[in-house]
Structure formats: C-alpha cells, structure tokens
N, C-alpha and C positions, 0 to 999 in steps of 0.2 A: 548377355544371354540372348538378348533379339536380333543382335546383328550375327549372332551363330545360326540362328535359326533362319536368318535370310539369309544367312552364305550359303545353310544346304539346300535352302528354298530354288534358290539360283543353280547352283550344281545340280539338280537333281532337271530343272529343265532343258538346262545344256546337254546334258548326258541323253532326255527323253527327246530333242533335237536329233540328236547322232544316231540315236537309233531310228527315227521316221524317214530321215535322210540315207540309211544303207537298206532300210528295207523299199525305200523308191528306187534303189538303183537296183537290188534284186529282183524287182517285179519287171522294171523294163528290160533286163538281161532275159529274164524267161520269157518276156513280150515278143521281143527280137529272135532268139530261137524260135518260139512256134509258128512265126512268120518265115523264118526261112525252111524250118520242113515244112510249111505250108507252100510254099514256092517250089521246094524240091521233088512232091511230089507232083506235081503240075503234068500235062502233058508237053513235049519240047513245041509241038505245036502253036500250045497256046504261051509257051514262055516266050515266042519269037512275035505274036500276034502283041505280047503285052511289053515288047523292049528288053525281056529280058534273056541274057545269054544264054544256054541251055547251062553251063556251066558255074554259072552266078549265084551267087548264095546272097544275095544283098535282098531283105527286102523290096516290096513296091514303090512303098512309101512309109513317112516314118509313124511310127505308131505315137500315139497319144499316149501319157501316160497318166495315171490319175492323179490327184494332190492330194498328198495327204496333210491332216488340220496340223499347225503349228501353234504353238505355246509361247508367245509374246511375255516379256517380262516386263512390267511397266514399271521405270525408273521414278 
C-alpha cells in the first residue's frame, strides 16, 4: 500500500514537472512575439541606428525568462 502511494507521489511530480516545463516555453514564445512587434513597430530609422534590418523580425537581444520553482523528489 505505501509503495502505491509513493508511485502516485512520484507520478504526480513528474507530470507537475511537464506542466512548469510547457508553460516556461509558452511564456517565452509570447516573450519573443511581443519583442518582435516591439521591433516592428520601431521607426526604420532607428531599426538601422540599432543594427537592425528594417525587415528583421529577430529580436535585440534575447529575453530572460523567468524560473519557475521545481519539485525535487528526494530518493
């Protein structure tokens, strides 16, 4: 009975793993979007003063993204 209860103990942090891990990759997919219409509306001006093409959708630089807390399972 306790080793059931520490197999769903374990699955339940893996599974809460997978989800902290897709929603860091959705936070920095909308990161990266509002950087680049943040670049796109730019003057061509200043996109040429700052290296970038007037055509270029690449961010500046790359954004930070936050951490979020991970759940250690101690063996």
């Amino acid at each position: 009975m306790f080793s059931l209860l520490l197999w769903l103990d374990q699955k339940a942090v893996h599974f809460y793993n997978r989800y902290l891990e897709a929603h860091k990759r959705k936070v920095e997919k909308r990161r990266i979007v509002e950087a680049q219409q943040a670049a796109d509306s730019l003057p061509d001006y200043l996109k040429r003063d700052m290296g970038i093409s007037p055509s270029s959708r690449k961010p500046l630089k790359t954004i930070e993204v936050q951490r979020l807390p991970r759940i250690r399972w101690k063996k």
